[in-house]
N, C-alpha and C positions, 0 to 999 in steps of 0.2 A: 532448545530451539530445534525446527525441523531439519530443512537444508540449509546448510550455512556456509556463504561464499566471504571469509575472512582474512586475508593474508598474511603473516607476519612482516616484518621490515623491509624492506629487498626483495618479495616476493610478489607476484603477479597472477590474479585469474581473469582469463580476457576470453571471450568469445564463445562462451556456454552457452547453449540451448537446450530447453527442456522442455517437456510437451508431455502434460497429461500425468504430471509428478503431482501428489497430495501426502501433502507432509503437516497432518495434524494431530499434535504430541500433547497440546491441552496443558504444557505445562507454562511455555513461553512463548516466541513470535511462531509462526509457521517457516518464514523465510526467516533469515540474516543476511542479508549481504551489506559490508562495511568493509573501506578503501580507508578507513584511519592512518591505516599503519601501514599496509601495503597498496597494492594497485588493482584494482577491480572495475571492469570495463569490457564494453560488448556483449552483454547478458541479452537474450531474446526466449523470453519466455512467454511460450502459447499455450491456453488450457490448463494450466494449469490450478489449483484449489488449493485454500487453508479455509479451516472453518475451525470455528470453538476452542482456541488457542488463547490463553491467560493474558498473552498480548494481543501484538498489532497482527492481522494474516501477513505482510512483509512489512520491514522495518528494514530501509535501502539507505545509509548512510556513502556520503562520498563513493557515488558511482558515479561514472562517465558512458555513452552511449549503450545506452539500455530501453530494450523494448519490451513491452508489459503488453499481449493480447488473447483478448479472451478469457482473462485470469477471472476466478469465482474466490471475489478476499469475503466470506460471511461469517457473521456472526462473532467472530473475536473479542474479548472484553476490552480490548482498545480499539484502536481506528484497525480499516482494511488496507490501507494502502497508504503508509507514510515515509514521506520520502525526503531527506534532510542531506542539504547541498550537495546534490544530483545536477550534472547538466547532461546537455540531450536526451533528451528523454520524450520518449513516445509511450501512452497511457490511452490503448484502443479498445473498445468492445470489453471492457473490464463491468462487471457487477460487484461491488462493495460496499459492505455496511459497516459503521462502527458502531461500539454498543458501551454500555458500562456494566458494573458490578453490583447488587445490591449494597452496597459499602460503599459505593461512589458518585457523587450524586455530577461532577463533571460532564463535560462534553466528547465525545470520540465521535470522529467524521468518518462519510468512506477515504477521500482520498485528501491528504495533507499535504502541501511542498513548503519544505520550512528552509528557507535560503538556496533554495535551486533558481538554475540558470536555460534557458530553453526548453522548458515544457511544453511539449503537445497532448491535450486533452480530447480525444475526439470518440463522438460514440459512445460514452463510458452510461452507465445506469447505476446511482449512487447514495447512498444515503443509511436509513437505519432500518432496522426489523422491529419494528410492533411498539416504538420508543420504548423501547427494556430498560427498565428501571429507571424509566422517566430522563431518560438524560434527550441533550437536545443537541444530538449533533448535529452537522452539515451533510452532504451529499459532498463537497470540496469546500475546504478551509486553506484558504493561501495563510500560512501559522503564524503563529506570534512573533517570527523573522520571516518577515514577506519573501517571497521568492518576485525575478523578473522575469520578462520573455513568456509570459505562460500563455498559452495559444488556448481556446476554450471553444469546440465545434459540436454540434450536433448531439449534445449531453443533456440527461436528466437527473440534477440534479435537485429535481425540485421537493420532496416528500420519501418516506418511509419506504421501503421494502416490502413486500407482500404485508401492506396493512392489515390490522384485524378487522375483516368486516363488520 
Protein backbone atom coordinates (compact mmCIF):
# COMPACT_ATOMS: atom_id res chain seq x y z
CA UNK A 1 0.00 0.00 0.00
CA UNK A 2 0.85 3.61 -0.54
CA UNK A 3 0.02 5.96 2.46
CA UNK A 4 -1.24 4.15 5.25
CA UNK A 5 -3.00 5.66 8.10
CA UNK A 6 -3.46 2.29 10.57
CA UNK A 7 -3.21 2.37 14.32
CA UNK A 8 -2.46 -0.28 16.58
CA UNK A 9 -4.71 -0.73 19.78
CA UNK A 10 -4.62 2.33 22.05
CA UNK A 11 -3.28 4.42 19.42
CA UNK A 12 -4.79 7.38 17.49
CA UNK A 13 -4.14 9.32 13.94
CA UNK A 14 -6.56 12.31 13.96
CA UNK A 15 -6.25 15.46 12.08
CA UNK A 16 -3.93 14.83 8.87
CA UNK A 17 -3.96 16.75 5.84
CA UNK A 18 -2.36 16.19 2.83
CA UNK A 19 -2.34 17.96 -0.48
CA UNK A 20 -1.04 16.94 -3.69
CA UNK A 21 0.57 13.36 -2.09
CA UNK A 22 0.45 10.41 -5.07
CA UNK A 23 1.10 7.38 -3.74
CA UNK A 24 0.99 4.84 -6.55
CA UNK A 25 2.85 1.65 -5.75
CA UNK A 26 0.79 -0.70 -8.30
CA UNK A 27 1.07 -3.25 -6.00
CA UNK A 28 -2.00 -2.78 -3.49
CA UNK A 29 -4.54 0.11 -2.41
CA UNK A 30 -2.84 3.75 -3.04
CA UNK A 31 -4.48 4.90 0.30
CA UNK A 32 -5.14 2.67 3.75
CA UNK A 33 -6.47 4.25 6.15
CA UNK A 34 -8.25 1.69 8.74
CA UNK A 35 -9.59 2.57 12.54
CA UNK A 36 -10.08 -1.41 13.09
CA UNK A 37 -7.85 -1.40 15.77
CA UNK A 38 -7.15 1.85 16.59
CA UNK A 39 -8.58 5.46 16.21
CA UNK A 40 -8.46 7.42 12.83
CA UNK A 41 -10.35 10.54 12.39
CA UNK A 42 -10.16 14.00 10.96
CA UNK A 43 -8.32 13.19 7.70
CA UNK A 44 -8.74 16.24 4.89
CA UNK A 45 -7.24 15.38 2.01
CA UNK A 46 -7.16 17.87 -1.06
CA UNK A 47 -5.57 16.98 -4.44
CA UNK A 48 -4.46 14.43 -4.00
CA UNK A 49 -3.92 11.00 -6.76
CA UNK A 50 -3.75 7.16 -6.75
CA UNK A 51 -3.85 5.77 -10.08
CA UNK A 52 -3.07 2.12 -11.48
CA UNK A 53 -2.90 0.47 -8.03
CA UNK A 54 -3.73 -3.69 -7.90
CA UNK A 55 -6.35 -2.31 -5.62
CA UNK A 56 -8.90 0.30 -4.60
CA UNK A 57 -6.92 4.23 -5.14
CA UNK A 58 -8.24 4.39 -1.12
CA UNK A 59 -9.75 1.75 0.82
CA UNK A 60 -11.01 3.95 4.07
CA UNK A 61 -12.21 1.42 6.75
CA UNK A 62 -13.70 2.82 10.18
CA UNK A 63 -12.88 6.49 9.86
CA UNK A 64 -14.65 9.26 11.49
CA UNK A 65 -14.76 12.86 10.05
CA UNK A 66 -13.02 12.79 6.89
CA UNK A 67 -12.82 15.04 3.99
CA UNK A 68 -11.93 13.69 0.49
CA UNK A 69 -11.50 17.05 -2.10
CA UNK A 70 -10.46 17.17 -5.38
CA UNK A 71 -8.80 13.74 -5.04
CA UNK A 72 -8.01 12.04 -8.81
CA UNK A 73 -8.94 7.85 -7.55
CA UNK A 74 -8.01 6.42 -11.63
CA UNK A 75 -7.74 3.74 -13.07
CA UNK A 76 -7.24 1.15 -10.04
CA UNK A 77 -8.05 -2.66 -10.76
CA UNK A 78 -10.65 -2.21 -7.97
CA UNK A 79 -13.13 0.66 -7.10
CA UNK A 80 -11.58 4.56 -6.68
CA UNK A 81 -13.05 5.25 -3.72
CA UNK A 82 -14.22 2.65 -1.11
CA UNK A 83 -15.25 3.58 1.85
CA UNK A 84 -16.51 0.80 4.57
CA UNK A 85 -18.31 2.13 8.01
CA UNK A 86 -17.09 5.74 7.78
CA UNK A 87 -19.31 8.45 9.29
CA UNK A 88 -18.97 12.14 8.40
CA UNK A 89 -17.81 12.18 5.55
CA UNK A 90 -17.48 14.82 2.82
CA UNK A 91 -16.75 13.21 -0.82
CA UNK A 92 -16.22 16.85 -2.97
CA UNK A 93 -14.87 17.56 -6.53
CA UNK A 94 -13.35 13.88 -6.56
CA UNK A 95 -12.84 12.21 -10.25
CA UNK A 96 -12.87 8.30 -9.75
CA UNK A 97 -12.95 5.21 -11.75
CA UNK A 98 -13.11 1.61 -10.92
CA UNK A 99 -12.02 -0.95 -13.35
CA UNK A 100 -11.32 -4.72 -13.34
CA UNK A 101 -8.65 -7.19 -14.37
CA UNK A 102 -8.62 -9.22 -17.28
CA UNK A 103 -9.22 -12.16 -14.94
CA UNK A 104 -12.09 -10.60 -13.43
CA UNK A 105 -15.05 -10.32 -15.03
CA UNK A 106 -16.94 -8.45 -11.58
CA UNK A 107 -17.97 -5.00 -11.13
CA UNK A 108 -15.65 -2.15 -9.37
CA UNK A 109 -17.43 1.37 -8.91
CA UNK A 110 -15.83 4.92 -8.62
CA UNK A 111 -17.16 5.43 -5.25
CA UNK A 112 -18.58 2.76 -2.75
CA UNK A 113 -20.01 3.30 0.99
CA UNK A 114 -20.41 -0.14 2.38
CA UNK A 115 -22.30 0.60 5.95
CA UNK A 116 -21.27 4.39 6.45
CA UNK A 117 -23.12 6.79 8.25
CA UNK A 118 -23.45 10.50 7.02
CA UNK A 119 -22.08 10.79 3.66
CA UNK A 120 -22.00 13.94 1.66
CA UNK A 121 -21.45 13.34 -1.98
CA UNK A 122 -21.26 16.69 -3.88
CA UNK A 123 -19.69 17.64 -7.12
CA UNK A 124 -17.86 14.27 -7.53
CA UNK A 125 -17.30 13.01 -11.54
CA UNK A 126 -17.48 9.21 -11.32
CA UNK A 127 -17.52 6.04 -12.98
CA UNK A 128 -15.06 3.90 -15.32
CA UNK A 129 -12.44 4.44 -18.06
CA UNK A 130 -13.21 2.84 -21.58
CA UNK A 131 -15.36 -0.24 -19.61
CA UNK A 132 -11.74 -2.17 -19.25
CA UNK A 133 -12.28 -5.51 -19.44
CA UNK A 134 -15.85 -5.24 -19.91
CA UNK A 135 -16.86 -4.90 -16.32
CA UNK A 136 -19.82 -2.72 -15.35
CA UNK A 137 -19.28 -0.62 -12.80
CA UNK A 138 -21.11 2.22 -11.24
CA UNK A 139 -20.14 5.84 -11.03
CA UNK A 140 -21.44 5.22 -6.92
CA UNK A 141 -22.59 1.96 -5.43
CA UNK A 142 -24.27 2.31 -1.86
CA UNK A 143 -22.58 -1.74 -1.41
CA UNK A 144 -23.78 -4.94 -0.53
CA UNK A 145 -24.19 -3.28 3.20
CA UNK A 146 -26.11 -0.25 2.35
CA UNK A 147 -24.82 2.79 4.08
CA UNK A 148 -27.55 5.72 5.57
CA UNK A 149 -27.63 9.35 5.72
CA UNK A 150 -25.97 9.63 2.20
CA UNK A 151 -26.56 13.09 0.77
CA UNK A 152 -25.99 13.01 -3.16
CA UNK A 153 -25.57 16.79 -4.92
CA UNK A 154 -24.56 17.98 -8.01
CA UNK A 155 -22.69 14.44 -9.23
CA UNK A 156 -22.17 12.72 -12.39
CA UNK A 157 -22.45 9.66 -12.08
CA UNK A 158 -23.99 8.83 -15.00
CA UNK A 159 -21.23 6.99 -17.75
CA UNK A 160 -17.54 6.16 -18.43
CA UNK A 161 -14.64 8.25 -17.97
CA UNK A 162 -12.84 9.68 -20.94
CA UNK A 163 -14.87 7.34 -23.21
CA UNK A 164 -13.43 5.87 -26.30
CA UNK A 165 -14.60 7.89 -29.02
Amino acid sequence: DGIVFSPENGQTVEYVFTDKCNPDTGRGNGWLMDGTRGRVRGITSTGDWSATNSLSGMTIRKVSDLKLIGTRMLNNLQHGVHLIECNNVLVQGVTCSGNGSGSMSGSYHGIVTDKCDRVMLRDNRSGQIDNYANTQGYGYFNGAFPSTNVTREGNDFTGNIFPTP
